[in-house]
N, C-alpha and C positions, 0 to 999 in steps of 0.2 A: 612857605609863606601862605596866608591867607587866600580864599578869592578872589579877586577885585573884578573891577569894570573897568577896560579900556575902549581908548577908541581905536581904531584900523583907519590909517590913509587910503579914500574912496572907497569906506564902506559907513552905509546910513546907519548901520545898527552897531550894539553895543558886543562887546566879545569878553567873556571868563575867563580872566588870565590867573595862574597860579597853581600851586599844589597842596593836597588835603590828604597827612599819610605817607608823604612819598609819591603819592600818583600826580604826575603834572594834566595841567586843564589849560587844553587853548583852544578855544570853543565858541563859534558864535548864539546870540542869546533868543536873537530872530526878530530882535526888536530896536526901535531907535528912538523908544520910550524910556527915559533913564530908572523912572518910577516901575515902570511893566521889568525893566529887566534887572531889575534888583533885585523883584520877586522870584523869577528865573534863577538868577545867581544864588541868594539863599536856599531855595527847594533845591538846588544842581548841588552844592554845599553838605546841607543834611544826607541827602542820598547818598555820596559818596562817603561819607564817613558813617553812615551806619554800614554801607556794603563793607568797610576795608574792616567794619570792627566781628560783625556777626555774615557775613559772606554773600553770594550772589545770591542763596534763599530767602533771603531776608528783603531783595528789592527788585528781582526780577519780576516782569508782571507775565501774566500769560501774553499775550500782545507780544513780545519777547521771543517768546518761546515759540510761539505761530510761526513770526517771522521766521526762526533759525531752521524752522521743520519746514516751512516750505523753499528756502533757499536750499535745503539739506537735499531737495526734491519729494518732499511729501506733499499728499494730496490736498488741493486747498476747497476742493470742493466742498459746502456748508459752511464752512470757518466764517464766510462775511458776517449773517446776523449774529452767530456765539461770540464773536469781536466787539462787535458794538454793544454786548451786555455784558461780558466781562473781561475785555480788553485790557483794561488796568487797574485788574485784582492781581495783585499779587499771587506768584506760584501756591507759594506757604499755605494762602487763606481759601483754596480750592479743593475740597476735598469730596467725599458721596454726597452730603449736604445740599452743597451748592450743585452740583452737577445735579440731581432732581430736581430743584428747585426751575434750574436754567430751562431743564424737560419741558416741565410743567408750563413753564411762563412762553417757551417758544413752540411746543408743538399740544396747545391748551386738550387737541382734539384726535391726538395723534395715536395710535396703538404700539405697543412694545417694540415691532420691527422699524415702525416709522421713527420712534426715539432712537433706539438703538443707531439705525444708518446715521439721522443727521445728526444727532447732538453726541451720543454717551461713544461711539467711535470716534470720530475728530478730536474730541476733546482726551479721550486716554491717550490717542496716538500723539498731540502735544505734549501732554503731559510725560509719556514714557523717553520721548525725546530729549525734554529737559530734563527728567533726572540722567540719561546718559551721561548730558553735561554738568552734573551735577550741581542745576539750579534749582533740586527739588528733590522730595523722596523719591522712590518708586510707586506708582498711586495704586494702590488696591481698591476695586468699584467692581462693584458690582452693578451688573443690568441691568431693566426689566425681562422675563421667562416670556422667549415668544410661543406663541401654539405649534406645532409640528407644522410640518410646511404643508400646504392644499393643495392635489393636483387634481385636476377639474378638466375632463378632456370630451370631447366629442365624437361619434362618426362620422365617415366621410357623409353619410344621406344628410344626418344633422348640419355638418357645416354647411351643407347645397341649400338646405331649408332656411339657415342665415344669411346668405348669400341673396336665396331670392329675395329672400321679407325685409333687405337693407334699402334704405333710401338709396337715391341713383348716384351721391357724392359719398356714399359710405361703402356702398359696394364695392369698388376697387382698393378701398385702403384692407377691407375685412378679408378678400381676396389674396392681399398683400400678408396679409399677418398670418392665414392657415400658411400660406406657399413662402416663408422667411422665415419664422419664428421671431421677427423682429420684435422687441420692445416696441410699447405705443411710442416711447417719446422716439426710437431712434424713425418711426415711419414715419409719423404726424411732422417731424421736421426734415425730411430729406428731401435735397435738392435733387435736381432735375442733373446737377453738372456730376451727382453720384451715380445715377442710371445709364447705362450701357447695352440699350434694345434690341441692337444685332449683334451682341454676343452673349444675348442674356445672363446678365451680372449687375451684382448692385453690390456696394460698400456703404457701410458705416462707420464713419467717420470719428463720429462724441457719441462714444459707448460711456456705458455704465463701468466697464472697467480699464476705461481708458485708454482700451487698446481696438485700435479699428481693425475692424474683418471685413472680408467678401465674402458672397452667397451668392451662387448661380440662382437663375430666374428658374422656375418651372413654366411652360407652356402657359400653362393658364391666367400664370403671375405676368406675361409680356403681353397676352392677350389684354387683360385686363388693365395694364399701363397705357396698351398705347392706344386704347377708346377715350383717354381721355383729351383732352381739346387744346391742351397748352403744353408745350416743351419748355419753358423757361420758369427757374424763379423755385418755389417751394412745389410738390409734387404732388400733396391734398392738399384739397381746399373743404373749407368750410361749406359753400355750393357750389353746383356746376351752373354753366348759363341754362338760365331756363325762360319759359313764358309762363307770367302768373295767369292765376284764374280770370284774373281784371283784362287779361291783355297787354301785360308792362312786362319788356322786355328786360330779362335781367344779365347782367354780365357775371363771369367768371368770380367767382365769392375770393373772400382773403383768406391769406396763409392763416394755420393754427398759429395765437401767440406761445414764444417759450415761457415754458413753465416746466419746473420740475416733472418730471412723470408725465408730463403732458397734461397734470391738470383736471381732468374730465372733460375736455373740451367736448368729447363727444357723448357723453352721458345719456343725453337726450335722444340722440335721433339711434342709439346703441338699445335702450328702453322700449323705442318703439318698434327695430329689429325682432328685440326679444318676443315682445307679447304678440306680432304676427306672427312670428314662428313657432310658436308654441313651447319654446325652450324657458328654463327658470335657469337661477343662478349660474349664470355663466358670464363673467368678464371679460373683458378686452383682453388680459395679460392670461387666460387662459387659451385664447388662439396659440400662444407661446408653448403652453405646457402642453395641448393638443399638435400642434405642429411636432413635438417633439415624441410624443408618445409616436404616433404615425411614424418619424423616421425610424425610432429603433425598432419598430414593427417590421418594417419593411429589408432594413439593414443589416441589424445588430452587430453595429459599429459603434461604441462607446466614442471611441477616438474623431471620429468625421463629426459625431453629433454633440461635441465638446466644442470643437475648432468651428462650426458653422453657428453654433446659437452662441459662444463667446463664454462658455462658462472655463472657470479655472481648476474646476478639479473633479476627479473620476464621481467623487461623492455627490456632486450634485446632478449629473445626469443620473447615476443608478436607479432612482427614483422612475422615471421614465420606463426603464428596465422591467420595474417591478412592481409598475400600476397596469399592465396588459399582458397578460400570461397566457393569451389564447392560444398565440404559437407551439406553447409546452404541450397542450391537450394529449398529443400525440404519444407525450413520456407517461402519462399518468395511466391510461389503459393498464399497462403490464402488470402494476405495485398487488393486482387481485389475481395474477395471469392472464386469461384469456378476456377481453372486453367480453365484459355483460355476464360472464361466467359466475355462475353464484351457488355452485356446488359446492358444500362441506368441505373444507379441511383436512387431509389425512389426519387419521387419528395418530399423535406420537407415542409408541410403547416407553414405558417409563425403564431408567437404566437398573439394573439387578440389584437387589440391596437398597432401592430405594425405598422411603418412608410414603 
């Protein structure tokens, strides 16, 4: 039979009773406006009989498919704003098109890795989830080409010379990122109940790969925690208390807000590090890649320097490996014989019957 509208004993709204196809509907409409939930009924109606004619691609929307992939346990990280722009498009109607388009419109300023993380991943990993369940092709997309990755590292004298020339609330967190390798956003938001000062240790909690680590402290990284003036609450602040130039006593500054990445929160007072110190291009998220060059220098433990900075695979440390070769120096001598030897070649006699 038909759809219809009924009423339910003690309930204000109206309910879809009936069958379309064979599929029975007993369903409330959310409304206890006769007029509102007709419209409901009829749209509830069409849907189901285009899906029983031409199938679930035909009226799945992504919003669908979202859901089922993160109930599936997939990652929902970024999925909120991609939701609210194409939430209920349809699978069918998504394809390379749209997914630029979506780039373009949500990250207007963003460069290829920045698209690539938030939008063109989530969105294929929807998508490949619903065609498992075959509410959808399989999607073929292509990305934007990022640049080769940049690793950007310092000497220890260099990091000292950053260290000094840091304002007095930046110096401990810059401290923090040579002696961690912490991501900005996992430093700028770490609480005080993750810090562990008599057994020098700190954990991270909301990684980037969602999986939390420890990292023992170095000397200088406990040193440098615990000059600071509060034990409670977020760990940086924005300032320490100080007295202004005026004489106006200032208190303990507020936590970084969250924000992806951390935002730039510190762009500024990171700027004016730089140009005292006489350093050029060097970013915050290069303390990481410097941190990192340093451990395998020091180590050459691929495996320690995987499990402490959180990456997932031998390929992305290697890099580290293979931007500092000072330690080789030693192998290179012999490839001439003797260092510095720069006598002739024996001459080789040529074999008998040669041309």
């Amino acid at each position: 039979m038909p759809l219809t509208l009924k009423r339910r004993h003690g309930s204000p709204n109206w309910y879809i009773r009936g069958t379309v196809r064979g599929l029975l509907v007993d369903e409330s409409t959310g409304t206890g406006d006769r007029k509102a939930a007709e419209e409901v009924r009829a749209v509830r109606e069409a849907e189901l009989l285009k899906r029983s004619v031409h199938g679930d691609s035909a009226t799945r929307t992504f919003a669908d498919a979202a859901l089922s992939y993160m109930e599936a346990g997939g990652e929902s990280q970024h999925l909120a704003p991609i939701l609210k722009r194409i939430g209920s498009k349809p699978l069918a109607t998504i394809g390379q098109a749209e997914i630029d388009a979506l780039a373009l419109k949500l990250k207007p300023d963003g460069g290829p890795a920045t698209r690539n993380r938030h939008i063109y991943t989530p969105v294929v990993a929807v998508l490949h989830h619903a065609a498992r369940k075959r509410w959808c092709d399989k999607p073929v997309v292509a990305r934007p080409r990022e640049p080769k990755g940049r690793v950007r590292w310092v000497t220890h004298a260099e990091a000292d010379q950053l260290i000094e020339a840091a304002a007095p609330h930046l110096r401990p967190l810059v401290v923090f990122l040579f002696s961690t390798g912490a991501r900005v956003s996992e430093a700028l938001y770490l609480d005080w109940r993750d810090v562990d000062l008599d057994r020098a240790h700190v954990q991270f909690i909301d990684t980037k790969n969602g999986e939390p680590r420890g990292v023992p402290l170095h000397p200088r990284a406990v040193a440098a925690l615990s000059s600071l003036p509060h034990r409670q609450g977020a760990v940086f602040r924005r300032s320490l208390p100080h007295v202004t130039a005026s004489g106006v006593r200032r208190p303990l500054g507020p936590a970084y807000e969250v924000r992806e990445g951390g935002g730039g929160q510190i762009k500024t007072a990171w700027n004016g590090m730089l140009r005292r110190a006489g350093i050029t291009d060097f970013s915050p998220h290069d303390c990481r890649h410097t941190w990192a060059t340093w451990h395998y220098q020091a180590n050459r433990d691929l495996t320690a320097l995987m499990a402490l900075g959180g990456w997932k695979s031998v390929s992305m440390v290697m890099r580290y490996a293979h931007v500092n070769t000072s330690h080789l120096a030693g192998s290179i001598g012999g490839i001439w014989g003797k260092s510095g030897d720069t006598a002739p070649a024996r001459a080789v006699k040529p074999k008998r019957g040669a041309a």
